[in-house]
Backbone bond lengths (Angstrom), bond angles and torsions (degrees), N, CA, C in turn:
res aa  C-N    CA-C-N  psi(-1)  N-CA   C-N-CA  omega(-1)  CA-C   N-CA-C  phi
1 X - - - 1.441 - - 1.523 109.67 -
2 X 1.513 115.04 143.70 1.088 121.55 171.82 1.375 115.28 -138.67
3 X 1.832 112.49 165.78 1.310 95.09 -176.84 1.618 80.42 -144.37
4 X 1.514 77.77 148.35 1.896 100.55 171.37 1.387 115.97 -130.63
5 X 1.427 117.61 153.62 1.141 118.55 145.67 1.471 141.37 -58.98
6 X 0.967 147.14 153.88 1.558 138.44 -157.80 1.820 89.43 -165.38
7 X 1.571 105.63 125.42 1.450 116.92 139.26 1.356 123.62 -116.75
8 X 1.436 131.18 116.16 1.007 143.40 -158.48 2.140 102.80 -97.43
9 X 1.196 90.14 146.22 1.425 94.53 -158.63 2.039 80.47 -133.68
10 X 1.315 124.51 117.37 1.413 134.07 -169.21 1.869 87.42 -90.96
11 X 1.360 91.55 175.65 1.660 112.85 166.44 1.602 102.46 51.44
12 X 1.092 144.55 -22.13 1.108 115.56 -178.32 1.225 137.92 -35.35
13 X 1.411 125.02 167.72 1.817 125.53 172.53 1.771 101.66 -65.85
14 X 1.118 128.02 -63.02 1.221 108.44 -167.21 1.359 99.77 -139.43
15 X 1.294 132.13 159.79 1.565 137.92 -160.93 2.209 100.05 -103.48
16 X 1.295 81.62 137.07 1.665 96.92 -167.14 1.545 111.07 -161.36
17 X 1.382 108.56 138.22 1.783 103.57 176.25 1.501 113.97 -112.85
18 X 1.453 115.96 104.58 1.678 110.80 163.27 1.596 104.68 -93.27
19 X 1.654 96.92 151.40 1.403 137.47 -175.98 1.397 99.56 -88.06
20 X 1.614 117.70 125.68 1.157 115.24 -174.80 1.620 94.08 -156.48
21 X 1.478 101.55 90.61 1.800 119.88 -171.10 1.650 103.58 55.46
22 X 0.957 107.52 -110.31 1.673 127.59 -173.51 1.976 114.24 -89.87
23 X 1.676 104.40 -24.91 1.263 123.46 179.42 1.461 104.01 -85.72
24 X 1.780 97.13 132.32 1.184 95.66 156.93 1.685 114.87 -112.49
25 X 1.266 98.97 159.62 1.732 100.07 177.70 1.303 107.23 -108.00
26 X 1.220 142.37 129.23 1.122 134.51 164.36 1.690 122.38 -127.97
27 X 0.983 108.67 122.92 1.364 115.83 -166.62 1.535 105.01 -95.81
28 X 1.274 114.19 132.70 1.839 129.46 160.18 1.258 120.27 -117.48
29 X 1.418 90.60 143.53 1.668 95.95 174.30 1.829 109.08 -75.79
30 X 1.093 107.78 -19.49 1.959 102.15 -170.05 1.172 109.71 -67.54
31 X 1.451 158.03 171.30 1.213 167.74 -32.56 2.239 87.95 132.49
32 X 1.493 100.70 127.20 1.263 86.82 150.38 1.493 154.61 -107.58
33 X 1.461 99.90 61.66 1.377 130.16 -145.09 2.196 92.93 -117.32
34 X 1.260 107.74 131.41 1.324 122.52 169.16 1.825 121.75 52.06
35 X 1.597 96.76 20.72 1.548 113.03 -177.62 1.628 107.01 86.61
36 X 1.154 128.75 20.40 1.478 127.67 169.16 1.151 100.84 -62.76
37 X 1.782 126.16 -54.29 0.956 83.48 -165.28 1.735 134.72 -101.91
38 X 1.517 103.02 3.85 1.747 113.90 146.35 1.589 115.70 -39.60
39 X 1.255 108.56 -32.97 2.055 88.07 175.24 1.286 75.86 -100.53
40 X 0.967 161.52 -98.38 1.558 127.69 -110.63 1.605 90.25 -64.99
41 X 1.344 141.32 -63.41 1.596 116.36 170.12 1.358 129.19 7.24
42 X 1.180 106.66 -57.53 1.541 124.19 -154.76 1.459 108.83 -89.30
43 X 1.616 119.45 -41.86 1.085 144.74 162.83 1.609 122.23 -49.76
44 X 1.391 113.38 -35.64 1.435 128.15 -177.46 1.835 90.89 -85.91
45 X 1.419 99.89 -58.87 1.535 86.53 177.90 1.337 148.68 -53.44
46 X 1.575 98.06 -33.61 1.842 115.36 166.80 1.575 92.58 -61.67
47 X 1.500 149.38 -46.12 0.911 126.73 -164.23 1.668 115.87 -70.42
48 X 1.120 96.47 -58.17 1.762 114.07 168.14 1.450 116.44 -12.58
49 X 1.472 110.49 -75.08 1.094 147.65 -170.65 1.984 120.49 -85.53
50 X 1.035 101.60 1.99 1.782 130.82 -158.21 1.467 101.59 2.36
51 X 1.725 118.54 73.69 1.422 122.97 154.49 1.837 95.70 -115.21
52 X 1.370 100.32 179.04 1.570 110.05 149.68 0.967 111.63 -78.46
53 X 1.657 94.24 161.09 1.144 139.59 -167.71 1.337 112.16 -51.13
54 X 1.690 100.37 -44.01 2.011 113.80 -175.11 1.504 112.79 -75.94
55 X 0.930 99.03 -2.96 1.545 129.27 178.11 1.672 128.69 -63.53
56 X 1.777 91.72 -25.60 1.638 125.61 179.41 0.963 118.21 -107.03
57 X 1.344 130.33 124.24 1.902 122.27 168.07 1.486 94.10 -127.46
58 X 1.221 115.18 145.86 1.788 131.44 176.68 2.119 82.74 -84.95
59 X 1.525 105.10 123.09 1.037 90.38 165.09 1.518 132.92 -99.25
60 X 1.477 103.01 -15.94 1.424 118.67 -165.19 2.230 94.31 -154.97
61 X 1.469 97.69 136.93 1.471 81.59 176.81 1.637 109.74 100.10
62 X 1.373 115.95 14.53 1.790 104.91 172.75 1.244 124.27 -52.04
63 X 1.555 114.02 -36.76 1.489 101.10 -159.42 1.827 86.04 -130.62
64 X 1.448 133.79 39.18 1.136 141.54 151.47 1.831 112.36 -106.06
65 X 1.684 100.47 156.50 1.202 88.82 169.81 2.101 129.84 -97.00
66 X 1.750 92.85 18.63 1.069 97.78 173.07 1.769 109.64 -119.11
67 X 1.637 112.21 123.78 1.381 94.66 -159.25 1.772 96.17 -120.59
68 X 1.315 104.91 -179.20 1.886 118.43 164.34 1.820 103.30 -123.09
69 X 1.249 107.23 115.06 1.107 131.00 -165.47 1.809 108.80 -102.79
70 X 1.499 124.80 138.60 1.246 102.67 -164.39 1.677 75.76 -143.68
71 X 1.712 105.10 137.88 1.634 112.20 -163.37 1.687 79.59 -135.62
72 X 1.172 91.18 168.61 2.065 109.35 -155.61 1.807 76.57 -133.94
73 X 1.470 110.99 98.98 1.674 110.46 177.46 1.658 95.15 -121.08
């Protein structure tokens, strides 16, 4: 288990993760409206990182756009 930081950046054009020291940035295209954009979060990250999806839990930070992210590597 690991845990990261994550700043999530909503609406973007296309979903992508830059490394920024200990921060990650991750950009989504979904809206942050009704948890869209927590799965696309999660979704950008399984790719990133190439685990599943179940693989991700938001640990701290659901309904902020700065979160603690906990990945099963």
């Amino acid at each position: 288990m690991k845990k990261i930081k994550i700043k999530v950046i909503p609406n973007a054009k296309k979903g992508r993760v830059l490394e920024e020291g200990d921060l990650f940035k991750v950009y989504v295209n979904a809206p942050a409206v009704d948890g869209k954009a927590n799965k696309a979060l999660i979704e950008v990250l399984s790719e990133h990182f190439t685990i599943r999806k179940s693989g991700i839990r938001i640990i701290r930070g659901e309904k902020s756009r700065e979160k603690i992210i906990e990945i099963d590597i």
